[in-house]
C-alpha positions in Angstrom: 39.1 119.9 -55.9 39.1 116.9 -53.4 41.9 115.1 -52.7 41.8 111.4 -53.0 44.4 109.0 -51.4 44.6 105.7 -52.9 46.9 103.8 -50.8 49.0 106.5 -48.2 52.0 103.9 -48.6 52.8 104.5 -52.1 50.7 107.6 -51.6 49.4 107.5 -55.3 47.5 110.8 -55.5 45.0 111.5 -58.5 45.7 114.5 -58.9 47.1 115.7 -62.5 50.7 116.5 -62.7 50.5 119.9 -63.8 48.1 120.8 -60.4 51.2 120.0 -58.3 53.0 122.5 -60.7 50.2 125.1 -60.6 50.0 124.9 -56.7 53.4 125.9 -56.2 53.7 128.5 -58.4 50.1 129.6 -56.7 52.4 129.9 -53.8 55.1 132.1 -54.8 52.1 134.4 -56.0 50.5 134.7 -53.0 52.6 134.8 -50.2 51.4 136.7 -47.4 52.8 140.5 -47.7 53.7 141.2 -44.7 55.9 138.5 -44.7 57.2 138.4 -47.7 58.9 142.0 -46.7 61.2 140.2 -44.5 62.5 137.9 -47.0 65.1 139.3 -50.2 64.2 139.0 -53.8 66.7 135.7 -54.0 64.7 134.0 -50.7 61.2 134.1 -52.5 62.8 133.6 -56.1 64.5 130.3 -54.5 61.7 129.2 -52.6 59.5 129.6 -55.4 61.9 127.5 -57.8 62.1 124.5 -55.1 58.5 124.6 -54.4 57.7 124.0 -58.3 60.7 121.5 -58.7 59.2 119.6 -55.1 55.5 119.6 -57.0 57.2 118.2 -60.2 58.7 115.7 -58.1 55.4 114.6 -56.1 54.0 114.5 -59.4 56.3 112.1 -60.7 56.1 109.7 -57.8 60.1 110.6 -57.2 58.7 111.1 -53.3 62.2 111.4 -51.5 63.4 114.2 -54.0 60.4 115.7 -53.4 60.4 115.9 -49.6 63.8 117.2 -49.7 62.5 120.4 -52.0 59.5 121.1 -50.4 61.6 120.4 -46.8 64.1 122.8 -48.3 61.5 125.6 -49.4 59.5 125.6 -46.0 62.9 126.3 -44.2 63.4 129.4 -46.6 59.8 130.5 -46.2 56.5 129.0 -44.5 53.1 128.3 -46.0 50.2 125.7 -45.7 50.9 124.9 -48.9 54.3 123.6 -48.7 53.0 121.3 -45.7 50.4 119.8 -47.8 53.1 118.8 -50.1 55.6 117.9 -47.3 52.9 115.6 -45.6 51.5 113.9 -49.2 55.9 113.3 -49.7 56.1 111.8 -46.7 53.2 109.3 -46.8 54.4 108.8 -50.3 57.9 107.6 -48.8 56.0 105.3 -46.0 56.7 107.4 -42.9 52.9 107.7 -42.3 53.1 108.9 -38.5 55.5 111.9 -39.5 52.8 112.6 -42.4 50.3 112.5 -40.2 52.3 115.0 -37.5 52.8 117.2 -40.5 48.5 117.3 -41.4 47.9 117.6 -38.2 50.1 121.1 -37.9 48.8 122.1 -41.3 44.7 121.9 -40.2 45.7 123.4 -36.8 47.0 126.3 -38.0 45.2 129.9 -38.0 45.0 131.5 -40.9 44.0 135.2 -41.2 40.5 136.1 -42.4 41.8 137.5 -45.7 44.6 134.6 -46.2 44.5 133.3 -49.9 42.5 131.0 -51.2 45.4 128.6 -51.7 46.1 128.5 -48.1 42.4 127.6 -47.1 42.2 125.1 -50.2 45.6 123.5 -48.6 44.4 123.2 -45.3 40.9 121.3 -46.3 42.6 119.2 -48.5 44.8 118.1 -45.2 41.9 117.5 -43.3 40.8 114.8 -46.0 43.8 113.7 -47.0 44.8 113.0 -43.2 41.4 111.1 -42.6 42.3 108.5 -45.0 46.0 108.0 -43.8 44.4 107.4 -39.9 43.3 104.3 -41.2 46.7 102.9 -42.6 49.0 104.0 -39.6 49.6 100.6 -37.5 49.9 100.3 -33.5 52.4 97.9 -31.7 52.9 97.4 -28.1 56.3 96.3 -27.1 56.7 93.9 -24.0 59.9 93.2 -22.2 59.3 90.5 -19.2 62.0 88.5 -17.1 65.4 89.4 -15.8 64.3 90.6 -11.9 64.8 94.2 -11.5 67.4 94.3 -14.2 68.2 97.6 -16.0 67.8 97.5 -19.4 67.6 100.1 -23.0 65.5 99.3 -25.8 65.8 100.5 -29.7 63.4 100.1 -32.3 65.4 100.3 -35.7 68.1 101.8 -34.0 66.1 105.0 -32.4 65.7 105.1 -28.5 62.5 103.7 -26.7 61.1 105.7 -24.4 60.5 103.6 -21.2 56.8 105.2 -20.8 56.1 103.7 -24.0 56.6 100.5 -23.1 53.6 98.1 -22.7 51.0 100.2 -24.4 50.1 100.7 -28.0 52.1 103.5 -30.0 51.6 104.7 -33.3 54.3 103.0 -36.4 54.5 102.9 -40.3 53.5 99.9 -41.7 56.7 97.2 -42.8 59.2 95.6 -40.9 60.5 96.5 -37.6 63.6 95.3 -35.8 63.3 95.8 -31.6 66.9 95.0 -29.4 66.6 95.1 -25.9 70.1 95.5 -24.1 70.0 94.3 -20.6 72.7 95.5 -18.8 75.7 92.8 -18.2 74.0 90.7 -21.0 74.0 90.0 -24.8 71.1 92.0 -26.4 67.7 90.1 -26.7 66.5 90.5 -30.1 62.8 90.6 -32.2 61.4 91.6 -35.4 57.9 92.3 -36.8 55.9 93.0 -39.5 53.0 95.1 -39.8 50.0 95.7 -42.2 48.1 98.7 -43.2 46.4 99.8 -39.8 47.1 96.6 -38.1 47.1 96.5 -34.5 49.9 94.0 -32.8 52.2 92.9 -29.9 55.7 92.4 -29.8 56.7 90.5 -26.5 60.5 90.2 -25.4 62.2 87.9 -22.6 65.1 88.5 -20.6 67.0 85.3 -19.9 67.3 85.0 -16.0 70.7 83.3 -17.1 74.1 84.7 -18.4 75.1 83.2 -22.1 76.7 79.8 -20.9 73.7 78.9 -18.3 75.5 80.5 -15.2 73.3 82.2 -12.7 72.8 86.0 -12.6 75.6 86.7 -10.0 75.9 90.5 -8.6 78.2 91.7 -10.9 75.8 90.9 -14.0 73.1 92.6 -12.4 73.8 96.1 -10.7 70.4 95.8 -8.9 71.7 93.2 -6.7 71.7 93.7 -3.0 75.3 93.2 -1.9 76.3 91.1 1.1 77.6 92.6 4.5 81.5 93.4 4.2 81.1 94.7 0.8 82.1 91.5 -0.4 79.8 89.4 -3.8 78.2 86.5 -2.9 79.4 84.6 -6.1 81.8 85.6 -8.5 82.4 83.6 -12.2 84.6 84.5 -15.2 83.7 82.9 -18.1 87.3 82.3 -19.0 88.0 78.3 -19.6 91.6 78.5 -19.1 94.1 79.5 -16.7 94.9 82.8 -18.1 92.6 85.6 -17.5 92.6 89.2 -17.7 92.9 89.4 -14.0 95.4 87.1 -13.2 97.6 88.1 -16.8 97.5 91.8 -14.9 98.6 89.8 -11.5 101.9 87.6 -13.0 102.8 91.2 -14.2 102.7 92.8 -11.0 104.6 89.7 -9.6 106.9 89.7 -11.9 107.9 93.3 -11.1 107.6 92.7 -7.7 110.5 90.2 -7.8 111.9 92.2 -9.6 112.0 94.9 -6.7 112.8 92.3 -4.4 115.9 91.0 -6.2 117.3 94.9 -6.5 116.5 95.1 -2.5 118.6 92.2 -2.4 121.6 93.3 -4.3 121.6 96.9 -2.4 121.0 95.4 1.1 124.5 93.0 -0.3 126.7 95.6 -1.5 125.1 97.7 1.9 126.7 95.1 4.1 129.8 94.9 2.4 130.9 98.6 2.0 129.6 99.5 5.7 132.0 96.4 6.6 134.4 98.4 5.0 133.9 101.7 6.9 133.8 99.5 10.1 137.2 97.9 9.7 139.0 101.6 8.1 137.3 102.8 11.7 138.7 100.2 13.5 142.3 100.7 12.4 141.4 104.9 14.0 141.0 103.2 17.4 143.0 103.6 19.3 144.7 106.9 17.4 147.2 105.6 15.3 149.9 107.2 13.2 147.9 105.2 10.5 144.3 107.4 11.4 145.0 110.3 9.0 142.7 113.0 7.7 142.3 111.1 4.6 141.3 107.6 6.0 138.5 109.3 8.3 137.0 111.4 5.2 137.1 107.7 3.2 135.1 106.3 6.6 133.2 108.9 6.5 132.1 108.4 2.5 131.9 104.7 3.0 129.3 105.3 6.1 127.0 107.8 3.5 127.6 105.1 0.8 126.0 102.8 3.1 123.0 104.3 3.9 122.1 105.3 0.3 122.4 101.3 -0.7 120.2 100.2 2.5 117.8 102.7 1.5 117.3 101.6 -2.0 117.2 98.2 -0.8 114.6 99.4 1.8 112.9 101.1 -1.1 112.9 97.8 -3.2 111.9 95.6 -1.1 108.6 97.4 0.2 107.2 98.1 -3.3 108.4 94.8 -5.1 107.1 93.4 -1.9 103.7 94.9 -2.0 103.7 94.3 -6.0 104.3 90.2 -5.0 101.5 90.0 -2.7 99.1 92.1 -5.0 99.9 90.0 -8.0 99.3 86.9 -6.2 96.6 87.9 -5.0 95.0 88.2 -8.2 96.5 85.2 -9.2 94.2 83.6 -7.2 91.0 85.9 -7.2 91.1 85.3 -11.4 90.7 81.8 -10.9 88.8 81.1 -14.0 84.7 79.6 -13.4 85.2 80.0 -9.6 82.9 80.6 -6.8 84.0 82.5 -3.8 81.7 82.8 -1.0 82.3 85.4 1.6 85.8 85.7 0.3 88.4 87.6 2.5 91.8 88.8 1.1 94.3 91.2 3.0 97.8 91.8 1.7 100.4 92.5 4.4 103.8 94.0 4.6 106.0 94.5 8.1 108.9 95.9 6.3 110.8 92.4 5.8 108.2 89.7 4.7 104.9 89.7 3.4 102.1 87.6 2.9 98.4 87.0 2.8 95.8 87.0 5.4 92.0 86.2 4.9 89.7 82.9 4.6 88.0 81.3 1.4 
């Protein structure tokens, strides 16, 4: 009762439909007693009917329905036979290494000295099942040279590499494979590859030591960089080609506002003036005490003084923060300068409480 593996691919097993039928119901038969006392009458009834459906399914080269009732009926209840049938699906599907993970769990596992003959049948025919799919399983080594010390991810058909498996050989299924490597402040670097039954290959990868548009790797594309004394990059470029860029879009907003502040400082410090000049002359006509200095004109002084304050000290208030919102949009006016290189750039915004300005070297 030998199993024989044509091809593990297509996983074409000559085995007689019916024996996949007979092996499962074997299974529900035999299930180890003690066991089968902690499962209900519905667990082993269902696990039964998916194991027979699964084996029909195998038998009928329909390989995914048939790793999806076998997977189904090894959740509900586990048995070597159900991983001979999950590996052989498997293979049959072209996921060779998970087949061969799946064989490998099946001959490793200890079976008791009276376990039924099924089990021990199961577990031999793994053993030479697995042997033939060895040969079939391919090996690629994936390089990734260039780009300095640059960080960077890679995915092989959209799943995670690990980085310790990375310029050695690792196990794959045979086909096509798509590898992305995603250096970090760069567009991805992408390769493909095909691979035969048990074929052995290398996949090699290049970071550019360039940014798309053939501008040098700069400190902010790489975050391995070693930054300059004072904190300050050593050459900074936008790719922009106009004069509008994100940075200096958010800067003529910020000035805009800013002049905006200024203007309302302007028009409070104005009616300021005006209505303390009017408290000043009302206060004038007091002195000396006149028959004109009543209650009533000293309470309207007084009101006029208060009225005064408040309106400096909004224009106070406006000009600081429109003030500060002028210099800090301009100054990223002219840091977003679009392509430009700044060496040991120096920018300090300044307020005294009247005028502003800017204060560094270029």
């Amino acid at each position: 009762m030998a199993a024989v593996l044509t091809h593990p691919l297509d996983c074409k097993v000559s085995r007689p439909r019916s024996r996949f039928v007979a092996a499962a119901l074997a299974l529900a038969l035999l299930f180890p007693a003690g066991r089968a006392a902690a499962q209900s009458d519905e667990d082993k009834a269902a696990a039964r009917v998916l194991a027979t459906q699964g084996a029909e399914a195998l038998g009928a080269g329909k390989y995914t329905e048939a790793l999806d009732l076998v997977s189904r009926a090894e959740q509900m209840f586990h048995a070597p036979t159900h991983l001979l049938l999950i590996a052989r699906s498997q293979a049959g599907v072209g996921r060779l290494v998970a087949a061969k993970e799946t064989y490998l769990k099946l001959t490793r596992e200890e079976l008791a000295p009276g376990a039924p003959a099924a089990f021990k049948r199961a577990q031999q025919e793994g053993k030479d099942e697995m042997a033939a799919l060895d040969a079939n399983i391919a090996s690629l080594r994936i390089a990734v040279e260039g780009g300095g010390q640059q960080k960077f991810t890679v995915k092989m058909d959209d799943q995670p590499v690990s980085p310790a498996l990375l310029g050695v050989y690792r196990p794959v299924d045979p086909g096509k494979h798509e590898i992305v490597v995603y250096p970090v402040g760069q567009g991805p670097v992408k390769g493909s590859i095909v691979l035969k039954n048990g074929e052995k290959n290398d996949l090699k990868l290049t970071i550019p030591d360039v940014v798309p548009g053939g501008v040098p790797l700069s400190a902010i594309d790489n975050p391995d960089a070693t930054p300059k004394p004072g904190g300050g990059p050593d050459h900074v470029a936008s790719s922009g080609g106009g004069f509008l860029t994100p940075l200096r879009i958010a800067g003529l907003g910020a000035a805009v506002v800013g002049l905006g502040g200024v203007a309302v400082g302007a028009v409070f410090l104005g009616k300021g003036t005006s209505t303390q000049g009017d408290a000043d002359a009302m206060q004038t006509a007091c002195e000396p005490v006149t028959k004109l200095c009543t209650k009533a004109l000293r309470d309207q002084v007084r009101v006029l003084d208060v009225d005064a304050a408040h309106q400096k000290t909004i224009a106070t208030v406006g000009f600081i923060a429109g003030g500060a919102l002028l210099v800090g949009g301009v100054t990223m006016i002219v840091l977003g300068k679009p392509k430009a290189t700044v060496t040991g750039a120096t920018v300090t915004p300044w307020f005294n409480g009247t005028v502003g300005g800017l204060a560094g070297s270029f």
